[in-house]
Structure formats: C-alpha cells, structure tokens
N, C-alpha and C positions, 0 to 999 in steps of 0.2 A: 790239382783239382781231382775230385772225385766224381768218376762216373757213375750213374746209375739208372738201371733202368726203370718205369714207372714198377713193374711185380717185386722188382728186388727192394723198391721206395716202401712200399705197401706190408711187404711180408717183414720189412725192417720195424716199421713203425704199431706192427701189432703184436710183434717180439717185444718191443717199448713199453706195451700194453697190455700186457700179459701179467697178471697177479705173479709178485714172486710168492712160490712154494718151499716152504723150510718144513721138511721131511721130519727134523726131530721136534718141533713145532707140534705137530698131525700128529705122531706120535703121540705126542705128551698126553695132549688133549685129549686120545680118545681112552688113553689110560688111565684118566682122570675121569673120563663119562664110567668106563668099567668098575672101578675104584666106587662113584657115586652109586652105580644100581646096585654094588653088592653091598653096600651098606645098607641103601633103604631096604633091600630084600634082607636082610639081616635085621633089619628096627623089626620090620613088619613081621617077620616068623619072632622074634620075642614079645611083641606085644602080644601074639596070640596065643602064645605059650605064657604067658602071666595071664590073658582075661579069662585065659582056660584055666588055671590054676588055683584062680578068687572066685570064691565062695560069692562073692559081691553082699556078705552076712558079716556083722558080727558078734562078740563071743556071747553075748546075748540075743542073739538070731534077730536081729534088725536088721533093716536096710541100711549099706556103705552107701546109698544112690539117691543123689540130692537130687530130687524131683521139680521140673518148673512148668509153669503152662507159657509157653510161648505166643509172641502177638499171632502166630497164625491159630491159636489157640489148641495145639498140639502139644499134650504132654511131653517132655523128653526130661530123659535124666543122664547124671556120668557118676561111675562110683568113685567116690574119695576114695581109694585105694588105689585098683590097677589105672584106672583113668578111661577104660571104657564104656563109650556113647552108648546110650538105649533111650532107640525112637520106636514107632508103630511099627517098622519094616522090620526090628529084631527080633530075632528066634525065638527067643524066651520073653519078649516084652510083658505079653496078658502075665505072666506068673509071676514077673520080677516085678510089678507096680501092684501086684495084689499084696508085699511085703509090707509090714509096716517101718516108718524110718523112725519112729519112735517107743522107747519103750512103753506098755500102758499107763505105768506111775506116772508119767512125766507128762503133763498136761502143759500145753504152750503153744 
C-alpha cells in the first residue's frame, strides 16, 4: 500500500493537472507568428511601393478609378490597376475624383 500524505495527495494531483508543455510545440508556433508578421509587413511595404508607383491614369490621362456612391452615400473609388482604396480620408482624394474616368468621345 501506498502512503500518502494529504500536501503530497494535493501537490500529486495538480502535477496531474498541469497542461503538458512541448517546448518544440512553442517553438514552432511562434516561428510561424514570426514568419506571419514578416510577410504581412512584406505585402504591406509592396503594396505601397506599387500605389506609389501608379499613376492611378492612363495612357490617355483617364482615371484607372472605378468610382461608386456608396449606401452611406460616400463617394469611394479602387483603381483597376494597383488595387488601391480612395475614400474622403485620402491624401489625394479632392484631386484624384476631379479626374475624368472617361474619355470625352465616349459618351455612356
């Protein structure tokens, strides 16, 4: 038979209950957190390096930036090209919605 005291019962059965920890587990994981944010921080400096690079024009000085009035009735537009958003809060918005997205011949 085994003896046992009530602290030695207690300190046994929370040893019992104790998460096991796999070290190369943790590891991996956060390897793979590391791995994630250098990549989104990798999207994120090329996306800006193409919106900065597009003209958001083209070769007949139109707008790439398909315009919609939204139900909050907020203009916003994305250019078919690089793929970046342009709402009220962008930098350039007043200039970039004063563009025409069509040329004058092209009535429609």
């Amino acid at each position: 038979a085994v003896v046992m005291t009530p602290d030695q019962l207690e300190s046994l059965v929370k040893a019992a209950r104790a998460p096991i920890v796999d070290e190369a587990a943790l590891r991996s994981k956060e390897q793979s957190r590391l791995r994630l944010r250098e990549k989104v921080a990798k999207k994120r400096r090329n996306d800006e390096a193409k919106y900065a690079a597009c003209g958001h024009l083209r070769e007949d000085n139109t707008s790439r930036i398909a315009w919609m009035t939204n139900s909050d009735g907020v203009r916003r537009g994305v250019c078919q090209f690089c793929g970046m958003t342009c709402a009220p809060d962008h930098k350039e918005y007043d200039r970039l919605i004063r563009i025409p997205t069509r040329a004058p011949h092209i009535i429609g």
